[in-house]
C-alpha positions in Angstrom: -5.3 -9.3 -11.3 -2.1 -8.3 -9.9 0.2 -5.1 -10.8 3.8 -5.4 -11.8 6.9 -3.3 -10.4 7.9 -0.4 -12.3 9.8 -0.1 -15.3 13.5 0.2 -13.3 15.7 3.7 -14.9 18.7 4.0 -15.6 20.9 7.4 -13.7 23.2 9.3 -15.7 26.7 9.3 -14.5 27.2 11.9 -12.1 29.7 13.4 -15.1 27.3 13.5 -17.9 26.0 16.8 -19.3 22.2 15.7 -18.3 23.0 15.2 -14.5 25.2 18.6 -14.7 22.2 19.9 -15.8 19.4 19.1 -14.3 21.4 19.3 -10.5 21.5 22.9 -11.6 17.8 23.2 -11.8 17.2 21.3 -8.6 19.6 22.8 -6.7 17.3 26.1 -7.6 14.1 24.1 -6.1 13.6 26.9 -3.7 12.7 29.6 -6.6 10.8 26.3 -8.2 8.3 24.8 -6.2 6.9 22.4 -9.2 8.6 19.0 -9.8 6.9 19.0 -13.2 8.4 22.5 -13.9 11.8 21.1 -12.9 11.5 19.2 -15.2 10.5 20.7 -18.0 13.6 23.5 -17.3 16.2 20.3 -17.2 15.1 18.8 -20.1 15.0 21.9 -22.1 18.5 23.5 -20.4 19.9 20.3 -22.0 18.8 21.0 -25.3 20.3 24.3 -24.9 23.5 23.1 -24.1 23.7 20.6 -26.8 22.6 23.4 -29.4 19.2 22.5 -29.6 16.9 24.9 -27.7 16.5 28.5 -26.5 18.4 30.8 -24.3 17.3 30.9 -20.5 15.8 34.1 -21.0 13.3 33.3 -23.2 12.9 29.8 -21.7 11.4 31.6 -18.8 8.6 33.3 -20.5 7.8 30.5 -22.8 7.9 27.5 -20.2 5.4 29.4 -18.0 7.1 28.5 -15.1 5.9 29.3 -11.1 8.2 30.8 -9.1 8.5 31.7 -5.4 11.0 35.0 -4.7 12.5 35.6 -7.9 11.5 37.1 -10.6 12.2 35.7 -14.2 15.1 37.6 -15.4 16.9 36.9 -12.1 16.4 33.0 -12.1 17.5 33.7 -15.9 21.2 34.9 -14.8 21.4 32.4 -12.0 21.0 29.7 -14.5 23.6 31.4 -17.3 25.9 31.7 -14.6 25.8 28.1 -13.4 25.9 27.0 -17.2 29.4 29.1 -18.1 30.8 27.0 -15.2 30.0 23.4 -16.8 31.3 25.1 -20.4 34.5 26.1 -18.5 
């Protein structure tokens, strides 16, 4: 029995809304120890932006996110901030 390679992925281009987005989250890797919650904050920022999801405020309390040396509402405005710079 033998185990095949990986399904290869296809990267956004580095102008796309989705890698705008989620570089935003990793660059804030510090305050988000958790690949998984990375994640799960990327995916959901981008349905913000598109219209689709929930303010960072209340993506904070409802993703149940761990974070190191920041509290909630303070990752909350460090995320809006980042976001008004992609809209501009």
């Amino acid at each position: 029995m033998s185990t095949l390679p990986p399904p290869s992925t296809k990267k956004f281009p580095e102008d796309s809304l989705e890698s705008k987005v989620y570089k935003i989250v990793e660059d804030m890797k510090e305050y988000l120890p958790i690949l998984n919650d990375r994640n799960r904050l990327g995916f959901s920022l981008y349905l913000y932006m598109k219209g689709e999801g929930d303010k960072p405020e209340v993506l904070m309390k409802n993703l149940k996110l761990t974070l190191n040396n920041i509290s909630e509402v303070e990752l909350a405005k460090k995320i809006n901030n980042e976001l008004q710079k992609i809209n501009s």
